[in-house]
Backbone as JSON, one array per atom type, in Angstrom:
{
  "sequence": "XXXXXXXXXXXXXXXXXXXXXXXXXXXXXXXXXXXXXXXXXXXXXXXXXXXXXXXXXXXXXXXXXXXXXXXXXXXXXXXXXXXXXXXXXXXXXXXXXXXXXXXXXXXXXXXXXXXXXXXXXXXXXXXXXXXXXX",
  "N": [[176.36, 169.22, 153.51], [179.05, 167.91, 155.79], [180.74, 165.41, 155.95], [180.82, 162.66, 159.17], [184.01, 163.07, 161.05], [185.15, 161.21, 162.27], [183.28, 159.3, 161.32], [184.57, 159.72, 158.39], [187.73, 158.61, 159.32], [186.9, 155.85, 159.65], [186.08, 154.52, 157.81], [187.96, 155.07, 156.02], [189.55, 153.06, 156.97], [187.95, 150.85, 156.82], [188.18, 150.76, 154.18], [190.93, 150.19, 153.44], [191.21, 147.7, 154.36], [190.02, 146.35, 152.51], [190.74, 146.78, 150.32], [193.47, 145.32, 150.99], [192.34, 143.0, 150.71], [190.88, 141.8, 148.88], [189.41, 140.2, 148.39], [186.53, 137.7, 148.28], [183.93, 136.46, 150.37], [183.64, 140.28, 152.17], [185.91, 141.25, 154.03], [185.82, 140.56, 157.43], [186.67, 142.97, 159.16], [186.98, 145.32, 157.93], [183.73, 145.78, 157.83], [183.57, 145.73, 160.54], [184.7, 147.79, 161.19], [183.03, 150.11, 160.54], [180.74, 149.3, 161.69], [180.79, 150.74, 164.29], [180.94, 153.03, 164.22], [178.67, 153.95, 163.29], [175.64, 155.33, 163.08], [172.46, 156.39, 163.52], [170.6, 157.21, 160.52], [172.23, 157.49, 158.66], [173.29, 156.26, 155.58], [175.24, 153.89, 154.13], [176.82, 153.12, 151.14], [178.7, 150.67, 149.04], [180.35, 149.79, 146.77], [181.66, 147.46, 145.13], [182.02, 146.28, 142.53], [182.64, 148.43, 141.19], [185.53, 149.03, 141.32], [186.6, 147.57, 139.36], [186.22, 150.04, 137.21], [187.0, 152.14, 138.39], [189.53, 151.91, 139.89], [188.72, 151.32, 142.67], [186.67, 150.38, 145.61], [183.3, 152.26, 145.19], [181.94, 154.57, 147.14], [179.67, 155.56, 149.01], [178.27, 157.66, 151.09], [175.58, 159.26, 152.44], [173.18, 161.34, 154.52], [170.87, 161.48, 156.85], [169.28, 163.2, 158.72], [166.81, 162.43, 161.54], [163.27, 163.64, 161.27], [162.69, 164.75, 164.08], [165.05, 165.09, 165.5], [165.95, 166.7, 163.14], [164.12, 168.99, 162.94], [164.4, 170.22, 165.76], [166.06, 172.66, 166.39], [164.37, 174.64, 166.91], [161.26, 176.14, 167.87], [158.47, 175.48, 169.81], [156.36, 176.29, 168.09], [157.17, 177.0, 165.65], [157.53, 174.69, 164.94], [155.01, 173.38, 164.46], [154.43, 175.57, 162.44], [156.68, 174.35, 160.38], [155.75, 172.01, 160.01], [153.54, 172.18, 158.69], [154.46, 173.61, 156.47], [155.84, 171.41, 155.08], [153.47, 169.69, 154.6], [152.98, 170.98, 152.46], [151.33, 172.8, 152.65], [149.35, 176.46, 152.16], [150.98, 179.96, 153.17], [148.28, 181.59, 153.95], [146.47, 179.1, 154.52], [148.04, 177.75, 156.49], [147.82, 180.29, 158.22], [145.32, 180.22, 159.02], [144.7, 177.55, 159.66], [146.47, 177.34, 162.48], [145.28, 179.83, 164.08], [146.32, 182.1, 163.38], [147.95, 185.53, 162.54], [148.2, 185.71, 158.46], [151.67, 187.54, 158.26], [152.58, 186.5, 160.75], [153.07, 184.42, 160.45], [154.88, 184.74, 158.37], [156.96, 185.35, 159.5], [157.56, 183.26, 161.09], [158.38, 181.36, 159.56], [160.43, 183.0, 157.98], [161.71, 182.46, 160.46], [162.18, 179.97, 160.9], [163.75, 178.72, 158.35], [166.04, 180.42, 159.15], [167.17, 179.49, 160.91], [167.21, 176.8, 160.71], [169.21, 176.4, 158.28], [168.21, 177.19, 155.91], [167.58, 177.67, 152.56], [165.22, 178.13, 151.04], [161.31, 177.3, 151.39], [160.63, 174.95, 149.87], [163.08, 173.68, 150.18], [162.75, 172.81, 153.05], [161.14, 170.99, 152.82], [162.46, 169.13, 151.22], [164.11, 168.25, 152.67], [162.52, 167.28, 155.13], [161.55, 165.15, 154.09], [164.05, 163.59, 153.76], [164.94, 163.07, 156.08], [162.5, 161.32, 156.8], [163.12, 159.29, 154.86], [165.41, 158.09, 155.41]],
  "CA": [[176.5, 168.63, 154.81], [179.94, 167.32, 155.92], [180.88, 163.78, 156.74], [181.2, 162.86, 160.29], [185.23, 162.78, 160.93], [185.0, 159.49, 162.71], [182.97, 157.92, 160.28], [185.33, 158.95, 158.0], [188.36, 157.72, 159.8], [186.6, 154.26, 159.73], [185.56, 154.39, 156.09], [189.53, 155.02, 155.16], [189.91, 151.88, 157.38], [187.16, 149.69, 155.64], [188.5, 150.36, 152.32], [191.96, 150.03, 153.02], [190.99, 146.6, 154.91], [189.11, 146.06, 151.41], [192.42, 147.03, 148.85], [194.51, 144.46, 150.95], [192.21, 141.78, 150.59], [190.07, 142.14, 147.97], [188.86, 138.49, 148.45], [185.41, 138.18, 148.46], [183.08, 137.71, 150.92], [184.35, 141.31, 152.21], [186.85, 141.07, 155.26], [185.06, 141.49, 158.51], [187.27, 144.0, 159.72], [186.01, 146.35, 157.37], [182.87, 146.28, 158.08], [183.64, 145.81, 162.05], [185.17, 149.65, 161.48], [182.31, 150.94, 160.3], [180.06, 149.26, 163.14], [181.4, 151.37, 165.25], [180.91, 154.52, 163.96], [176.96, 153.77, 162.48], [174.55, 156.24, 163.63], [170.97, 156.41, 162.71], [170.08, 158.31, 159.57], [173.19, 156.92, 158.16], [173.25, 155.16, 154.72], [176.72, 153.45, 153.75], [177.21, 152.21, 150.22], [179.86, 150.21, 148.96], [180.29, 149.11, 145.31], [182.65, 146.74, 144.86], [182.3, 146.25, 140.84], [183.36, 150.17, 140.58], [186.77, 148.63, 141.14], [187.27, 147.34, 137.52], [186.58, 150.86, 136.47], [187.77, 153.33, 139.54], [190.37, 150.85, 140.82], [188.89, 151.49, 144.28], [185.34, 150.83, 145.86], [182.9, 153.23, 145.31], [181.58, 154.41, 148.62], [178.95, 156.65, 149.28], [177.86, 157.7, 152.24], [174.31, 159.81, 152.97], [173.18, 161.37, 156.1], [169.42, 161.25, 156.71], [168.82, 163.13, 160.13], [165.75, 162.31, 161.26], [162.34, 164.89, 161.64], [162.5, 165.22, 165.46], [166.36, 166.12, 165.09], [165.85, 168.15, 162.23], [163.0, 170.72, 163.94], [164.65, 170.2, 167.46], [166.5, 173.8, 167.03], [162.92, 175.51, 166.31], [160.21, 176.54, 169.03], [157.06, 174.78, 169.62], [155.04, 177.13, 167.39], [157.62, 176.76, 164.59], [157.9, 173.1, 164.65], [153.66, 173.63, 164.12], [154.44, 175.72, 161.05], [157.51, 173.78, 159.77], [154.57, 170.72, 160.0], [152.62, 172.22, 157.99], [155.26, 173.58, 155.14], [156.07, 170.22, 154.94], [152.7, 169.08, 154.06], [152.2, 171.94, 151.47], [150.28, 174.21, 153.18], [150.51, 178.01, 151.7], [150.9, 180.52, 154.74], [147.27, 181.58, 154.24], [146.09, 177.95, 155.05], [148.58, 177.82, 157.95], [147.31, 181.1, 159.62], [144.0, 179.8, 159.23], [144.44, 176.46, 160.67], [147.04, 177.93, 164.07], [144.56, 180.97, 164.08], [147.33, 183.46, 163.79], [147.98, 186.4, 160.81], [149.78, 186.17, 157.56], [152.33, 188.0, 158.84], [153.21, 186.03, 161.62], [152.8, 182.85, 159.61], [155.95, 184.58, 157.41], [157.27, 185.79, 160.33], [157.87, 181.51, 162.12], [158.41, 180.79, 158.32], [161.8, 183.15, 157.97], [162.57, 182.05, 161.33], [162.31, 178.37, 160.18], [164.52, 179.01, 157.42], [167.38, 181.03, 159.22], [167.48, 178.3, 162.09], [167.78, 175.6, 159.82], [170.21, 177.0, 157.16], [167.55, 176.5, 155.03], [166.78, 178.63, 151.5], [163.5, 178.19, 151.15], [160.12, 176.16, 151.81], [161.14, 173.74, 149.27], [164.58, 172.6, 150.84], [162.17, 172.61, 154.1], [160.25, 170.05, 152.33], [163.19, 167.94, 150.87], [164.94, 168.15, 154.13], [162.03, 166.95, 155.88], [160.98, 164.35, 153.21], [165.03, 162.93, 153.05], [164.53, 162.37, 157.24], [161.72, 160.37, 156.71], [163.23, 157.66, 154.02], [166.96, 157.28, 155.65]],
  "C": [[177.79, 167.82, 154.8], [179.72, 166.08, 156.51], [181.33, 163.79, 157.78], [182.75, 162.5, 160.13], [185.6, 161.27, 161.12], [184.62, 158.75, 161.71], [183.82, 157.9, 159.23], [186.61, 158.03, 157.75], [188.14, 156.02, 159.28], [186.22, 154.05, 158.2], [186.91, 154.32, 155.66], [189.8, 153.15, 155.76], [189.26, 150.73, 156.83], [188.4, 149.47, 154.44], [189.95, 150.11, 152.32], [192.33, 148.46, 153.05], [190.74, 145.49, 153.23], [190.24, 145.61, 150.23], [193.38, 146.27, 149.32], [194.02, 143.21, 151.03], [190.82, 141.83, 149.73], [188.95, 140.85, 147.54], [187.22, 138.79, 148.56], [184.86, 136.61, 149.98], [183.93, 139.36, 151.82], [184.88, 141.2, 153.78], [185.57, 141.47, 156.25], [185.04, 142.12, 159.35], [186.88, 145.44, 158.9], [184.9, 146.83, 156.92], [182.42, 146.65, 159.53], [183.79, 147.68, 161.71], [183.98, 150.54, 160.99], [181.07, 151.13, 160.98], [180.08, 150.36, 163.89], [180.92, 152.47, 165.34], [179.45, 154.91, 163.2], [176.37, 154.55, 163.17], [173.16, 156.15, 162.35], [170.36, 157.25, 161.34], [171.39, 158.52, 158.64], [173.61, 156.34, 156.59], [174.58, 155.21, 153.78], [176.64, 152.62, 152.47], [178.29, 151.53, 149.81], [179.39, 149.6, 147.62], [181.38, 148.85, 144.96], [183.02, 146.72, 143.26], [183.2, 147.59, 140.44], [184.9, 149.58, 140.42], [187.58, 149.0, 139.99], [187.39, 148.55, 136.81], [187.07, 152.06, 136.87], [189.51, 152.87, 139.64], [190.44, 151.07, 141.92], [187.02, 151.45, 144.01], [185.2, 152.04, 145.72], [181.94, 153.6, 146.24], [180.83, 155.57, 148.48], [178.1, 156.99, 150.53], [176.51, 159.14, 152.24], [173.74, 159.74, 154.21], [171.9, 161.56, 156.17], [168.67, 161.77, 158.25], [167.25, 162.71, 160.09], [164.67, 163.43, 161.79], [162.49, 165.27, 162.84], [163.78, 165.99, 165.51], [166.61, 167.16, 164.22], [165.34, 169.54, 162.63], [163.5, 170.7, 164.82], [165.23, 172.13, 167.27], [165.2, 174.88, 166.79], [162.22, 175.41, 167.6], [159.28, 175.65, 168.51], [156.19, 174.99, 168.3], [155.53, 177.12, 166.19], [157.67, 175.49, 164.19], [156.17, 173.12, 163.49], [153.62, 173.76, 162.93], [155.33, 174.93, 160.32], [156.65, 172.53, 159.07], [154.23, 170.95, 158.89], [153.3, 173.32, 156.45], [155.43, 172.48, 154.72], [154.95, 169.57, 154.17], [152.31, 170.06, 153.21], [151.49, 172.98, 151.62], [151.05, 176.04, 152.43], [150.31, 178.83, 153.18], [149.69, 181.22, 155.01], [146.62, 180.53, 155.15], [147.06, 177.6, 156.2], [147.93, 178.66, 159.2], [145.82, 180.87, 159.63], [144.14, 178.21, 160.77], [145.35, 176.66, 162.72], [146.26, 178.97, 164.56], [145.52, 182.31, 164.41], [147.19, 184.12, 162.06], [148.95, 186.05, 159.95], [151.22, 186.18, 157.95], [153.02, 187.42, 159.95], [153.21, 184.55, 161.53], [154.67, 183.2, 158.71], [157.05, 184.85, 158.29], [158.4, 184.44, 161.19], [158.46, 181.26, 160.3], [160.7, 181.3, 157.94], [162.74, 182.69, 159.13], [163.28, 180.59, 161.41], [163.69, 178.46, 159.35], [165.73, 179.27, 157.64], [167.54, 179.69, 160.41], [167.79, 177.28, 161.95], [168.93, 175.4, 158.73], [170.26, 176.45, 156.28], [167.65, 177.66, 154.08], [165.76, 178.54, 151.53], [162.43, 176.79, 151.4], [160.58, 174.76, 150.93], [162.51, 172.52, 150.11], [164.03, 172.44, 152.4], [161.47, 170.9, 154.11], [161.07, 169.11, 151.7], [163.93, 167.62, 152.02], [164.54, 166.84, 155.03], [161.61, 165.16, 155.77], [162.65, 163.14, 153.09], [165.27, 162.44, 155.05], [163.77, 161.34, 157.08], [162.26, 158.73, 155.74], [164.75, 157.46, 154.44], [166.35, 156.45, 156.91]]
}
């Protein structure tokens, strides 16, 4: 997943804010620039100590959409199954509990998968699981 451009525009601007004043507490122009550009599901690190052994913060940035944004490009009936990959279910115990076949359990399952530009149930399930804790 790429970094938003903007944010990182404003991230060059933090840190450069950062490398001309290295003073501590940390300027509050470079964290104003990153205000700006914060979105939800966001998480901005900054490690100042790295310095001594980078000679530059070490910045890490993680994007954390969250579940409703994640399933939004999926149908009703896939969101259903995506639900219930998520919680482990195998696609027996899916077409049991939606009352549909197999088959059309693997059927919402590859569609899941290609719609998300997912590999498999697993990265469905860390996907879903890395929404939930940003």
């Amino acid at each position: 997943m790429s970094v938003d451009p903007e944010l990182l525009a404003a991230l060059g601007k933090s840190l450069r804010d950062l490398r001309d004043a290295p003073a501590r507490p940390i300027p509050a122009g470079a964290i104003a620039a990153l205000a700006d550009v914060a979105k939800p599901g966001t998480t901005l690190t900054i490690d100042l100590e790295a310095s001594a052994v980078i000679g530059a913060p070490l910045v890490t940035v993680t994007q954390h959409p969250d579940r409703t944004r994640l399933f939004a490009p999926l149908t009703a009936r896939q969101q259903d199954v995506a639900a219930l990959v998520v919680a482990g279910k195998s696609n027996k115990q899916i077409a049991v509990v939606l009352g549909i076949s197999v088959a059309t359990v693997k059927d919402h399952v590859h569609a899941i998968l290609h719609r998300l530009g997912l590999s498999s149930r697993a990265a469905v399930i860390a996907a879903a699981q890395a929404s939930q804790t940003g």
